[in-house]
C-alpha atoms as an extended CHARMM CRD file, in Angstrom:
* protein
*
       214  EXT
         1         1  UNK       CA            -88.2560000000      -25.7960000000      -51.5770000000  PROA      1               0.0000000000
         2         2  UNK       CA            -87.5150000000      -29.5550000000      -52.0670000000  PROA      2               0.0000000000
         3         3  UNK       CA            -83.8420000000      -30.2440000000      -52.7980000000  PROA      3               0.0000000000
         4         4  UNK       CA            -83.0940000000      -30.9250000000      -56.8640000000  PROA      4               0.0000000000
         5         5  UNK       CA            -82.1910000000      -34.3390000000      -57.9270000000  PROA      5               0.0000000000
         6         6  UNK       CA            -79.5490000000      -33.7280000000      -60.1040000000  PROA      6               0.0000000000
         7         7  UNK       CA            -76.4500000000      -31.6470000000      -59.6040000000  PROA      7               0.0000000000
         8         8  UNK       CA            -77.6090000000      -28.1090000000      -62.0520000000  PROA      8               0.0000000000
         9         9  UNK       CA            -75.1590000000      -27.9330000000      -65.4950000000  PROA      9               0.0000000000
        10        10  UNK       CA            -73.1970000000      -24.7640000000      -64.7740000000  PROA      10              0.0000000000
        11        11  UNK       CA            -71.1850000000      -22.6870000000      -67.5360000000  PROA      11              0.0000000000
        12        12  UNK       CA            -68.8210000000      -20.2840000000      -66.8090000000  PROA      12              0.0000000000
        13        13  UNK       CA            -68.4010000000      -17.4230000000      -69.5970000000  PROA      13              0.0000000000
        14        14  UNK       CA            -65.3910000000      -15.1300000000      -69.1370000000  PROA      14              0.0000000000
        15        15  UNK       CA            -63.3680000000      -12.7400000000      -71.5020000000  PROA      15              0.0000000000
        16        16  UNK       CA            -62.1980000000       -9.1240000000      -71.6210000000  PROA      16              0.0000000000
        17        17  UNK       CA            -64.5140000000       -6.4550000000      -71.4030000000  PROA      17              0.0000000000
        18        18  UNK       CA            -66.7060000000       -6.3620000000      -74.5580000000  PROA      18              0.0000000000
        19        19  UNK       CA            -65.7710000000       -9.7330000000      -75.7900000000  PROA      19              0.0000000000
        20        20  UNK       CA            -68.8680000000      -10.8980000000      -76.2560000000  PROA      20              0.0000000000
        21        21  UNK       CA            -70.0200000000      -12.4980000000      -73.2340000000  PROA      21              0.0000000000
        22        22  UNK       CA            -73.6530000000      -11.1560000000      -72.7780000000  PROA      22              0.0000000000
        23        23  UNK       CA            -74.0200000000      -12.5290000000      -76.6530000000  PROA      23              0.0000000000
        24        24  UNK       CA            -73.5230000000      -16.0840000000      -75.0670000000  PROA      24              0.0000000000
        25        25  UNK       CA            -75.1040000000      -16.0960000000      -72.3780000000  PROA      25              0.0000000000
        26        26  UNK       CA            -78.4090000000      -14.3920000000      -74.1060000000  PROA      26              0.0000000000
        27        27  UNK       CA            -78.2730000000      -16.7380000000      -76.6640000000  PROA      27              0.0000000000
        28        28  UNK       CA            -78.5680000000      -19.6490000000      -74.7340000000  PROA      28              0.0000000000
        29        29  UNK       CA            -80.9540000000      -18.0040000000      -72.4100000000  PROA      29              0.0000000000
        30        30  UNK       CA            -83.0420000000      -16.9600000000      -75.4050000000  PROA      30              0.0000000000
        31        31  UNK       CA            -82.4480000000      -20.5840000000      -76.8600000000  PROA      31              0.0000000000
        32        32  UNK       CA            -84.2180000000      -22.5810000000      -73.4830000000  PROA      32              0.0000000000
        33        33  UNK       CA            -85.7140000000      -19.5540000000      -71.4170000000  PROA      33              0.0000000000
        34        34  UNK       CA            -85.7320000000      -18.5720000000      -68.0360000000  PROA      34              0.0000000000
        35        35  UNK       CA            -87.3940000000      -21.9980000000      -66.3800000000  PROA      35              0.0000000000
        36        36  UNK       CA            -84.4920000000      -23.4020000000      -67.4920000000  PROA      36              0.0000000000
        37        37  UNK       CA            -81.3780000000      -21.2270000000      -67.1880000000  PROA      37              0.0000000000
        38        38  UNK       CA            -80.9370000000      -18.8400000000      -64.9410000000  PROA      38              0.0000000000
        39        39  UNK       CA            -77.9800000000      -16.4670000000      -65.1560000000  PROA      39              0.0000000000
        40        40  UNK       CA            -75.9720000000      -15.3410000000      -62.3770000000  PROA      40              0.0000000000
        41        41  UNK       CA            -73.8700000000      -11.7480000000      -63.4580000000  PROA      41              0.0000000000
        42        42  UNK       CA            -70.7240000000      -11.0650000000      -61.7220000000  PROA      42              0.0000000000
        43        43  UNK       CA            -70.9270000000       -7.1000000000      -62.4330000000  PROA      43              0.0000000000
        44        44  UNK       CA            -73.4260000000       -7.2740000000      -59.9300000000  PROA      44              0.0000000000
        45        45  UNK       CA            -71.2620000000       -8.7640000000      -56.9090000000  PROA      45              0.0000000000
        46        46  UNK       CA            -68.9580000000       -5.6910000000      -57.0140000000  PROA      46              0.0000000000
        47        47  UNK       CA            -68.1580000000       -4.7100000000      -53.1680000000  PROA      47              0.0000000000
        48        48  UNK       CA            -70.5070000000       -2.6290000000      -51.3970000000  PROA      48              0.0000000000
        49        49  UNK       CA            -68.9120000000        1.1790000000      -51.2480000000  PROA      49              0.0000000000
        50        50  UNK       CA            -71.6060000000        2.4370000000      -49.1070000000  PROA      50              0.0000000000
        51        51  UNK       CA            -68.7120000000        3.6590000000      -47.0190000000  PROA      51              0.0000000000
        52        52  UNK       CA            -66.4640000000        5.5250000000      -49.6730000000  PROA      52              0.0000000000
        53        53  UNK       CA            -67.6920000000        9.2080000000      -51.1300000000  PROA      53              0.0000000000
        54        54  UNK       CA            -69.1160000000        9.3100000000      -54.8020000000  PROA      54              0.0000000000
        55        55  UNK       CA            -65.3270000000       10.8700000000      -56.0270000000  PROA      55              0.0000000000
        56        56  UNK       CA            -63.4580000000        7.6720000000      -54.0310000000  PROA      56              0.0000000000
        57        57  UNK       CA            -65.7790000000        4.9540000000      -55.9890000000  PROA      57              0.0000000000
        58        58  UNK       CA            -65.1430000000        6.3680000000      -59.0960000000  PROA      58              0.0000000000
        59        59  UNK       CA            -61.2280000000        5.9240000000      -58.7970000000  PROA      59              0.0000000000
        60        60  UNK       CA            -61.8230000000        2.6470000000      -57.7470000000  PROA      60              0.0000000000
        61        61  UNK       CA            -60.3480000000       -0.0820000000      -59.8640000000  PROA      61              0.0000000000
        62        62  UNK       CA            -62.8900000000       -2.1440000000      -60.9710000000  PROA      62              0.0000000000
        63        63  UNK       CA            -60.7140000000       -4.7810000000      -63.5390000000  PROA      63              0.0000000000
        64        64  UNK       CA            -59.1710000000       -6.0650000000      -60.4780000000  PROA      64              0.0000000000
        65        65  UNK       CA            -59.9690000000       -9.5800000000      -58.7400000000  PROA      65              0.0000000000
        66        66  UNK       CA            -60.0990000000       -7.5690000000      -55.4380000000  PROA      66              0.0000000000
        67        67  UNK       CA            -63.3930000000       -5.5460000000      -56.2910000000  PROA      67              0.0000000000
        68        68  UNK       CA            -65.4370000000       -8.1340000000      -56.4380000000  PROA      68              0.0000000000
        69        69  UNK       CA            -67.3090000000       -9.9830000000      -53.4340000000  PROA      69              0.0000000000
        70        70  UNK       CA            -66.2510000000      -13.5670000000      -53.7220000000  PROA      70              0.0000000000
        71        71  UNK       CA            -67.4300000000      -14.9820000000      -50.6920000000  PROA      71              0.0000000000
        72        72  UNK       CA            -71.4180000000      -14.2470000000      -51.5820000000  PROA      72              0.0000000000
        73        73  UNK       CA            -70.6870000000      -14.6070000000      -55.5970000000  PROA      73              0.0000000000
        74        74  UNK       CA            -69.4430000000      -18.5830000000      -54.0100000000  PROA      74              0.0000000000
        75        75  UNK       CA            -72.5080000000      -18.7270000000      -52.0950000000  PROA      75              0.0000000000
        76        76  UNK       CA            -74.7840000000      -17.9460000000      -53.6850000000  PROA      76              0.0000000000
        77        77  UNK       CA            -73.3480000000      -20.3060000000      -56.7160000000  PROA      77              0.0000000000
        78        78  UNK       CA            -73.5860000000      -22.9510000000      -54.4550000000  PROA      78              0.0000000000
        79        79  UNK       CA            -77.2390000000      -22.2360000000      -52.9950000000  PROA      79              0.0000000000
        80        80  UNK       CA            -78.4370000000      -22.7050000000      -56.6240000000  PROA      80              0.0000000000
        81        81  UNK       CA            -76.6990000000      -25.5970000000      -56.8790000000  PROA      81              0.0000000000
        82        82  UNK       CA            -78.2310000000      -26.9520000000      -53.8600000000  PROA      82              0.0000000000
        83        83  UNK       CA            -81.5760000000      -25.8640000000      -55.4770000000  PROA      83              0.0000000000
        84        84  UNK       CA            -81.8400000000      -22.9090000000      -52.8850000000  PROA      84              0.0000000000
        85        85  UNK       CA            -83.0070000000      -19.1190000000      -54.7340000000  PROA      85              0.0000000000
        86        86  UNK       CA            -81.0310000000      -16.1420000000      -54.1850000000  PROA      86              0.0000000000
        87        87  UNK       CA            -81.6070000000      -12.4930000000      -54.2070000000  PROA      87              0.0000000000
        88        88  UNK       CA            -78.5160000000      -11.3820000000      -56.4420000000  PROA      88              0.0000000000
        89        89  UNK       CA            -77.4130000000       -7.9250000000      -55.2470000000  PROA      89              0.0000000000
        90        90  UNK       CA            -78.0430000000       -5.4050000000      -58.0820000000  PROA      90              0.0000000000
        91        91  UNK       CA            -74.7060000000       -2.7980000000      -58.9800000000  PROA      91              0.0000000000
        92        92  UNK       CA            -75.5620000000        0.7240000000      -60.3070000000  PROA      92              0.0000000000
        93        93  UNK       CA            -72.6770000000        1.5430000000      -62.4410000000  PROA      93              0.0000000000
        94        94  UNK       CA            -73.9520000000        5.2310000000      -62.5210000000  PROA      94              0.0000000000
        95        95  UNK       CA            -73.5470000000        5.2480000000      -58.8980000000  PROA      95              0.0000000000
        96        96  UNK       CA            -70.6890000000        3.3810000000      -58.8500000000  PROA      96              0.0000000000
        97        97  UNK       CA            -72.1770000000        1.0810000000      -55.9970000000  PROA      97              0.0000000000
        98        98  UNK       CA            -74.8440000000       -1.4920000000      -54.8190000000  PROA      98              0.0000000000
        99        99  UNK       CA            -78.3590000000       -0.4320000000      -55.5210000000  PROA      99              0.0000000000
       100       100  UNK       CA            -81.0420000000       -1.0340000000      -52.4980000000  PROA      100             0.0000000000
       101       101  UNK       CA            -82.7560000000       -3.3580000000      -54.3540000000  PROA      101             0.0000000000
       102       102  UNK       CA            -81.8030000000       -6.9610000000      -55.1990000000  PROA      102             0.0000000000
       103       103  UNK       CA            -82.5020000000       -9.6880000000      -58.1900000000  PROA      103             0.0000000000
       104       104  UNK       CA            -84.7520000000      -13.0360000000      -57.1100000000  PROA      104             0.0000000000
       105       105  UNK       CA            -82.8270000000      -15.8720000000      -59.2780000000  PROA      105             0.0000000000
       106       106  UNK       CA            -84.1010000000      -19.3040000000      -59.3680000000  PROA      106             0.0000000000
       107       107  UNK       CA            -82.3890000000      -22.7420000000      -59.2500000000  PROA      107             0.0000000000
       108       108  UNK       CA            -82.5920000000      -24.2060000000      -62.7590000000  PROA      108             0.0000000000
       109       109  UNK       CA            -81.1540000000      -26.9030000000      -64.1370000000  PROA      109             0.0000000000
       110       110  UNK       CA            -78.5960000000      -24.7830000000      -66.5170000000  PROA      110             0.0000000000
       111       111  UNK       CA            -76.6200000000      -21.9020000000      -64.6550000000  PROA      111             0.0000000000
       112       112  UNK       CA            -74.6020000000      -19.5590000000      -66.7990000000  PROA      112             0.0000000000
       113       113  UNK       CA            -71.9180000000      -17.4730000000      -64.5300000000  PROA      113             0.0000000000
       114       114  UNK       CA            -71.0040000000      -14.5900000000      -66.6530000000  PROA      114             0.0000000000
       115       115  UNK       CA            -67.7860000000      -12.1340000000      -65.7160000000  PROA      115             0.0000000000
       116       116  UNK       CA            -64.3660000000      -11.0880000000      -66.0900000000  PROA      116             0.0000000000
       117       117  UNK       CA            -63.2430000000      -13.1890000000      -64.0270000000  PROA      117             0.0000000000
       118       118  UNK       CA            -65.9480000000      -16.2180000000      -63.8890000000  PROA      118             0.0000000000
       119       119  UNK       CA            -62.6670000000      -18.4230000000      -64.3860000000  PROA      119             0.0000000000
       120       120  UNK       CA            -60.5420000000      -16.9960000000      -61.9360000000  PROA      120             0.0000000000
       121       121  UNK       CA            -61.5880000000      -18.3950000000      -58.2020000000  PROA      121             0.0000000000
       122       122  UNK       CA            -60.7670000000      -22.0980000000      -58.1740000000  PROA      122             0.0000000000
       123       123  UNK       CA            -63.9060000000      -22.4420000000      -55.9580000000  PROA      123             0.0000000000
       124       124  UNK       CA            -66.0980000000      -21.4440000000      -58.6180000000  PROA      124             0.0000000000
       125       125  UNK       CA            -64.2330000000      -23.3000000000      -61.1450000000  PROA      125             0.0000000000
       126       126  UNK       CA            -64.3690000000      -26.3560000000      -59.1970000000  PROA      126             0.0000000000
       127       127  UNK       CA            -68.3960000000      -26.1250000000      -59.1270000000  PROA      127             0.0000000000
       128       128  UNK       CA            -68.6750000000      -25.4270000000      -63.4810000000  PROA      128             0.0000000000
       129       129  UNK       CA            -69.5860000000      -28.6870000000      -65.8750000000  PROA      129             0.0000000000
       130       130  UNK       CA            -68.0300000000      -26.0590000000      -69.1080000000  PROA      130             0.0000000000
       131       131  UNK       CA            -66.0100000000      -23.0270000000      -68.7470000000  PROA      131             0.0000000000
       132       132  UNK       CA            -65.7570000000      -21.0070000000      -71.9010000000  PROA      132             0.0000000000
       133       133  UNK       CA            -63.7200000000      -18.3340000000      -72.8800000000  PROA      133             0.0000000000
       134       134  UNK       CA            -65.0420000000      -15.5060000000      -74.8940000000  PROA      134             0.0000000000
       135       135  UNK       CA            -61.2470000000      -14.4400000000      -77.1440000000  PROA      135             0.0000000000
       136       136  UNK       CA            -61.8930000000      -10.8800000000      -79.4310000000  PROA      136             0.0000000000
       137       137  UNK       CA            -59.2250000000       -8.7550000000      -80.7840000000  PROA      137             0.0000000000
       138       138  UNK       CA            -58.6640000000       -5.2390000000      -78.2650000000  PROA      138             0.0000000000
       139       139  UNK       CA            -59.6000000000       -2.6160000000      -80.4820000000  PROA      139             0.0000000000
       140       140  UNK       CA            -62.6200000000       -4.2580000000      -81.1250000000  PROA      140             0.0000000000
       141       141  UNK       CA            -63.3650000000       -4.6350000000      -77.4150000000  PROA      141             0.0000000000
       142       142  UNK       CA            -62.7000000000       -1.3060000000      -76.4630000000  PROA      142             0.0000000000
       143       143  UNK       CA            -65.0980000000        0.2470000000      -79.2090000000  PROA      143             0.0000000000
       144       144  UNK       CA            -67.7010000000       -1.3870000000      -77.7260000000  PROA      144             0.0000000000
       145       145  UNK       CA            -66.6160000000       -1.2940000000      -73.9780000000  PROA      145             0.0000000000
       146       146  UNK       CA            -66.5250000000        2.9520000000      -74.9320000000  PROA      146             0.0000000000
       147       147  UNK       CA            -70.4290000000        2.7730000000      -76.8890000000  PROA      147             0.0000000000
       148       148  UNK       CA            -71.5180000000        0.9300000000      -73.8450000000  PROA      148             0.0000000000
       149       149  UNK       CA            -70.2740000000        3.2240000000      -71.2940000000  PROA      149             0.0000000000
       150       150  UNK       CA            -70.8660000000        6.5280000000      -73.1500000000  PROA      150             0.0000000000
       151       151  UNK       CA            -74.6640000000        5.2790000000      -73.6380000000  PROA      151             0.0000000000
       152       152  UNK       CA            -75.3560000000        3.0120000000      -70.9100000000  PROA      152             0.0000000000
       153       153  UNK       CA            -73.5670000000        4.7960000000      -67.7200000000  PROA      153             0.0000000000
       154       154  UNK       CA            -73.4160000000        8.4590000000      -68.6240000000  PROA      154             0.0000000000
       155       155  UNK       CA            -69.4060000000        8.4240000000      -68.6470000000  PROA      155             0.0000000000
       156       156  UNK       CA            -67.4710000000       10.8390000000      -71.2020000000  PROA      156             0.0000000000
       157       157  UNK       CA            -65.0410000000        9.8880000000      -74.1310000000  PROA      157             0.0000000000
       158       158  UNK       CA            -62.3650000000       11.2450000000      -71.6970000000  PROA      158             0.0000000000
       159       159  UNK       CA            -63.0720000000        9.3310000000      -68.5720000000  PROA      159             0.0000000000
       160       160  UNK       CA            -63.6100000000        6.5200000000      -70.5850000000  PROA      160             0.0000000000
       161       161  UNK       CA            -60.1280000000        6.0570000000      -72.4470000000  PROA      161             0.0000000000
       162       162  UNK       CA            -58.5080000000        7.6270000000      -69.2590000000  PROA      162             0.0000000000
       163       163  UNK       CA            -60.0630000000        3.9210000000      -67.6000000000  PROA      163             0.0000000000
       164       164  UNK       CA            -58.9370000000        1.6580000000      -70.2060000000  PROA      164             0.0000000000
       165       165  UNK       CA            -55.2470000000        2.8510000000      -70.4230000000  PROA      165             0.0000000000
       166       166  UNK       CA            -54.9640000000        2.9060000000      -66.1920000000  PROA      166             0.0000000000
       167       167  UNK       CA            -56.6730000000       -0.2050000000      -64.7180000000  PROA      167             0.0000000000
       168       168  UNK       CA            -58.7720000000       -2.1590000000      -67.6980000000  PROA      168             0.0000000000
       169       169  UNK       CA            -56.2580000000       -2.9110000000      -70.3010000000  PROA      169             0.0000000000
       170       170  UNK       CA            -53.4150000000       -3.7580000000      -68.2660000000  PROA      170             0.0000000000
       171       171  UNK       CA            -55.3660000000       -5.8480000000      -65.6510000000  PROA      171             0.0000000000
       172       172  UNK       CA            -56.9610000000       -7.5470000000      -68.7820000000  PROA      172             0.0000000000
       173       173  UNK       CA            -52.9550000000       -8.4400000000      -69.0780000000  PROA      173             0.0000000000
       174       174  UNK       CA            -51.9820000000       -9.9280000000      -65.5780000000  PROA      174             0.0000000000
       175       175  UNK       CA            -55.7170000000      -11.4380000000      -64.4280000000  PROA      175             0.0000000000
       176       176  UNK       CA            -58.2380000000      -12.0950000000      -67.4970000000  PROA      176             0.0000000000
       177       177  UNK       CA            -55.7780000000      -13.2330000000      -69.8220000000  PROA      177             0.0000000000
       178       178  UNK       CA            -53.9020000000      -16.0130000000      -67.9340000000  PROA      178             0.0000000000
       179       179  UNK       CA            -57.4240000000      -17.2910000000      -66.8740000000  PROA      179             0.0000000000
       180       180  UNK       CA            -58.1850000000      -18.7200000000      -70.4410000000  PROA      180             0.0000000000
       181       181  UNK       CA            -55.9070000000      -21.8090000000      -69.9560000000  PROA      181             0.0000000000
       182       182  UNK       CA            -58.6760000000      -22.9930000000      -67.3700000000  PROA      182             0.0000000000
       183       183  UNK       CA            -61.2820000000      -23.0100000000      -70.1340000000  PROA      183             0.0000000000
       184       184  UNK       CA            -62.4410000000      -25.8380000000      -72.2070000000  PROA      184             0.0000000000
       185       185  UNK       CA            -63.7640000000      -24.0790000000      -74.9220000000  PROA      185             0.0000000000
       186       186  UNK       CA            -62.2690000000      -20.9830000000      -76.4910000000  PROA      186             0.0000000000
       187       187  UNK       CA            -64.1600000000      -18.6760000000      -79.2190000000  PROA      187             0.0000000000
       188       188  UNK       CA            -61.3570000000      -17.3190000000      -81.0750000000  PROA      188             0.0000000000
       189       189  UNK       CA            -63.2860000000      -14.6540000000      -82.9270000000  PROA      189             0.0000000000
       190       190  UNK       CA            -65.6930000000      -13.5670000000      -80.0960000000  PROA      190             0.0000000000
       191       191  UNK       CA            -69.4080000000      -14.6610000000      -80.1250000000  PROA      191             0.0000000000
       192       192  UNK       CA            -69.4530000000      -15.8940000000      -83.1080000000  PROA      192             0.0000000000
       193       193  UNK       CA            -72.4020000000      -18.2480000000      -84.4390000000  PROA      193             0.0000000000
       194       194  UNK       CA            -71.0910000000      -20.9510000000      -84.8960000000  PROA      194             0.0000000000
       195       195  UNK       CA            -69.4050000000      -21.1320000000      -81.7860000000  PROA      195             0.0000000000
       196       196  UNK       CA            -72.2120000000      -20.3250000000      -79.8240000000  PROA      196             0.0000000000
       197       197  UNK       CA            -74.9530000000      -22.8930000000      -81.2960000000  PROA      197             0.0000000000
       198       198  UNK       CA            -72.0410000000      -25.7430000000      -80.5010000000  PROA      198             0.0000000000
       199       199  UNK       CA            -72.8330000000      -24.4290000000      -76.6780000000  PROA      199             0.0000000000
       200       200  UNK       CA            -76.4990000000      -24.3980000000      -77.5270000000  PROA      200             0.0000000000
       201       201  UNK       CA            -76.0950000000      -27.9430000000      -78.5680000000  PROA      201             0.0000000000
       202       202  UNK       CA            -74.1140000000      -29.1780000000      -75.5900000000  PROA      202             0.0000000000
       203       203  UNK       CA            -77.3160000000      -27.2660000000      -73.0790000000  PROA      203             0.0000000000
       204       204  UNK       CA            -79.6720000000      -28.8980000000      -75.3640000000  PROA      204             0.0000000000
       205       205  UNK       CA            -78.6090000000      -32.3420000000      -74.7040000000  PROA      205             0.0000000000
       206       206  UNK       CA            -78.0960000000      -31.6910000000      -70.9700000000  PROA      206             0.0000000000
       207       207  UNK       CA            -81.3910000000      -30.7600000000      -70.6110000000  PROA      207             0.0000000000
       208       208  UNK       CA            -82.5690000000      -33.7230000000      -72.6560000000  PROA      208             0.0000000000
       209       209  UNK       CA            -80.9630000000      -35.9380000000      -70.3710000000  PROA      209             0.0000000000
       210       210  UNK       CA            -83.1180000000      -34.7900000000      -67.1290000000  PROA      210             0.0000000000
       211       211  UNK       CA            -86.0470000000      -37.0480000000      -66.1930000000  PROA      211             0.0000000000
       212       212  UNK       CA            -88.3790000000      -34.7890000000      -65.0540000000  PROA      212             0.0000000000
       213       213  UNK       CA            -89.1110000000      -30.7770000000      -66.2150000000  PROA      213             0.0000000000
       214       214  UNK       CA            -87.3170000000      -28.6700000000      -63.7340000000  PROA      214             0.0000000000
């Protein structure tokens, strides 16, 4: 593949656990479509825990900066960038691990990073054009952090509050919190529309601006 001539617009979207992020980043995805965004998931560059037993990976903390594999999230950021596709790994949360099957993204001139902690590594910061912050009240992000989990990853009520109160609400505290002041944009009240068609705007006129379809 020829090299791109034009460094790709790249968004970072980060927030607590059932802020809202997916809204965003579906939204603009939905907005321009997939020959012109592609998305690139954190969730799915949790470590590899090929080497721990099923009852070890599910004690794991997985709200800490430490679970995730920053080196390949970093390069593979930077391969799109460079106009280069990747084969995302794909995570099984009911498995608690890396499936054996991986996720073809292609180089597009608007990249959406979307994670807990998409504004945490200065590396990746360093390589976003707009890094947003996705802000919602706690209650309302642990209703919908418990539907998703109940329905989505065949976890219990028990297992799921037991999670929040060890490892998700207090590393929400010391990690995701602090990582707002990098953002430039804030959504105070989640996903909200009007928040999110100001981002559709901004992608709009980036994409205006290229001189040739991507």
């Amino acid at each position: 593949m020829n090299k791109i001539s034009f460094t790709p617009f790249i968004i970072g979207v980060a927030g607590g656990s059932g802020s809202g992020k997916s809204t965003v980043t579906q939204q603009v995805l939905a907005s321009f479509g997939a020959e012109m965004v592609s998305v690139v998931m954190q969730d799915d560059y949790y470590c590899d825990q090929s080497e721990l037993s099923p009852e070890l990976r599910r004690k794991q903390n997985y709200d800490h900066p430490q679970a995730f594999d920053w080196p390949l999230l970093v390069q593979h950021v930077e391969a799109l960038r460079n106009g280069e596709a990747i084969e995302m790994p794909e995570y099984d949360f009911t498995i608690d691990n890396r499936s054996n099957k991986t996720i073809p993204v292609k180089p597009a001139p608007v990249i959406v990073i979307e994670g807990l902690f998409a504004l945490y590594d200065a590396d990746l910061r360093n390589k976003m054009s707009l890094k947003i912050f996705v802000d919602t009240a706690s209650d309302i992000r642990f209703i919908r952090r418990m539907q998703r989990d109940i329905t989505e990853r065949g976890r219990s009520v028990e297992s799921v509050v037991g999670q929040y109160l060890e490892t998700v609400r207090p590393m929400h505290k010391q990690f995701i919190e602090p990582t707002k002041r990098h953002a430039d944009v804030i959504f105070p009240h989640g996903a909200n529309g009007p928040a999110v068609d100001v981002i559709v705007t901004k992608v709009a006129s980036v994409i205006g601006q290229l001189n040739r379809p991507f």
